[in-house]
C-alpha positions as CSV (number, residue, x, y, z in Angstrom):
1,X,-29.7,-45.9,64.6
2,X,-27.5,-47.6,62.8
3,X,-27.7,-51.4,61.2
4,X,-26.9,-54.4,63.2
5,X,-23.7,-55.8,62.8
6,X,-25.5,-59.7,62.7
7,X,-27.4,-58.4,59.7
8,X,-24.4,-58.0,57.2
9,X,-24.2,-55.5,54.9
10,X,-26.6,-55.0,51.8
11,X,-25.3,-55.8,48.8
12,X,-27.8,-56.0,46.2
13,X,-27.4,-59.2,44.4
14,X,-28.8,-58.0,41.1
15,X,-25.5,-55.2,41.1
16,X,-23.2,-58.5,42.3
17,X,-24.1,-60.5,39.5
18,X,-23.1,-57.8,37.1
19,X,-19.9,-57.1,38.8
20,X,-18.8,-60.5,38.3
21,X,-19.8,-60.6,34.8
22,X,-17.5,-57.2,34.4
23,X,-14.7,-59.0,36.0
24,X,-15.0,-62.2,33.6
25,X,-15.5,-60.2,30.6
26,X,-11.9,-58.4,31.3
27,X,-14.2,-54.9,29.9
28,X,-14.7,-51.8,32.3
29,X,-17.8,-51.2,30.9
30,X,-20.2,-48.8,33.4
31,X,-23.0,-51.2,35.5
32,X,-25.9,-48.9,35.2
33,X,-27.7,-49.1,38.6
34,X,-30.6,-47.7,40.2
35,X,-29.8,-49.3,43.8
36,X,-28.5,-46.4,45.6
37,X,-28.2,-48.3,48.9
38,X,-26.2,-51.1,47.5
39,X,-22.9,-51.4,50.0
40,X,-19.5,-50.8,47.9
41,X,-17.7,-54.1,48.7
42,X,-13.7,-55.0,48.1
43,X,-14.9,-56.7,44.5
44,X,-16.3,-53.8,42.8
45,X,-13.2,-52.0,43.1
46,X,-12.0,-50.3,40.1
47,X,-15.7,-51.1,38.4
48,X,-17.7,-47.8,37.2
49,X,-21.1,-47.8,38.0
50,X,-24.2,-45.4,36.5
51,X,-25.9,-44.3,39.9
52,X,-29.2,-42.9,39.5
53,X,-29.9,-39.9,41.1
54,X,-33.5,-39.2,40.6
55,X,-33.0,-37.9,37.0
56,X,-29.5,-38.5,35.5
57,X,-26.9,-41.3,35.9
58,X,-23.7,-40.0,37.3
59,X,-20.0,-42.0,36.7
60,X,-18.6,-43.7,40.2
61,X,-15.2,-45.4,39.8
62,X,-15.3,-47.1,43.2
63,X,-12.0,-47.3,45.0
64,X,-10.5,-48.5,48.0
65,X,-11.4,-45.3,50.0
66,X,-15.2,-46.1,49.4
67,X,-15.3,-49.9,50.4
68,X,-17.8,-49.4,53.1
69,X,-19.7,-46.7,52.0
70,X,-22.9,-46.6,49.7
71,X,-23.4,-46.1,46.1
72,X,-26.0,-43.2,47.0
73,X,-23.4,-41.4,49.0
74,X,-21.4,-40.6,45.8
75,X,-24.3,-39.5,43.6
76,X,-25.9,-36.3,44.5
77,X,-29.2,-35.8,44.6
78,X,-29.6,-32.0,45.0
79,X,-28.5,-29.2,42.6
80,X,-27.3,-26.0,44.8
81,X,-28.7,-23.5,42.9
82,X,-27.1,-19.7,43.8
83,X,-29.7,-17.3,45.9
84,X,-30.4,-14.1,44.3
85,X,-31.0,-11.9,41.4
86,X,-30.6,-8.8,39.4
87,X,-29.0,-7.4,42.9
88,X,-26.7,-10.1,43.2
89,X,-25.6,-10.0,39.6
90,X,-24.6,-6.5,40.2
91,X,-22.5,-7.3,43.2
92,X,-20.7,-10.0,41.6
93,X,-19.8,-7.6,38.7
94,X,-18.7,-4.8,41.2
95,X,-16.8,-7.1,43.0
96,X,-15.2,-8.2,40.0
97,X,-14.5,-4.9,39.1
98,X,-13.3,-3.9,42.0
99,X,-10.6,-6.7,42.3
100,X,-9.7,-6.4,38.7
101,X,-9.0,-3.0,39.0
102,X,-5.0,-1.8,37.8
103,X,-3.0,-0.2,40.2
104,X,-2.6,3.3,39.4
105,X,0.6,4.7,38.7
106,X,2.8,5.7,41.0
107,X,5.5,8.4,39.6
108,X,8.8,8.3,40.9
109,X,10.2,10.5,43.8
110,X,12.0,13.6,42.5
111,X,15.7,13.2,43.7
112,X,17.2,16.8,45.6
């Protein structure tokens, strides 16, 4: 269910405060923020932000494409981490082989 349109959308005031001291300063300096569901709104475009994701801050350079969206949507909190082992080593390396592999030589047809 998504919010109510009445409501607004969340901006945290804490991460406005900063932007506008950013803007004053004239300084792109990163706003390190732990408010992942803060709202990007038209003023903090072209402002990097410090997301936290749980253990490491990431760079956002908001833009005009991600007015709208939240900071949290830009900061993942997952690391995909390959399946496998030993076996799939080995696959990957025969694969490898396999496409790196030169042609072999073709000799050239005898004229008659």
């Amino acid at each position: 269910m998504s919010r109510s349109l009445k409501k607004g959308l969340y901006v945290d005031p804490r991460v406005l405060e900063k932007v506008a001291k950013v803007k004053n300063a004239g300084k792109n300096q990163p706003i390190k923020t732990w408010s992942r569901a803060c709202v990007i709104s038209p003023e903090m475009v072209g402002i990097t932000f410090l997301v936290h994701n749980g253990k490491d801050f990431i760079n956002v350079l908001a833009d005009e494409n991600m007015v709208g969206h939240r900071l949290g949507e830009f900061s993942p909190t997952r690391k995909f981490v390959r399946h496998g082992g030993k076996m799939a080593k080995e696959q990957e390396g025969a694969a490898a082989a396999k496409g790196a592999a030169p042609a072999a030589p073709v000799a050239p047809a005898k004229k008659k």
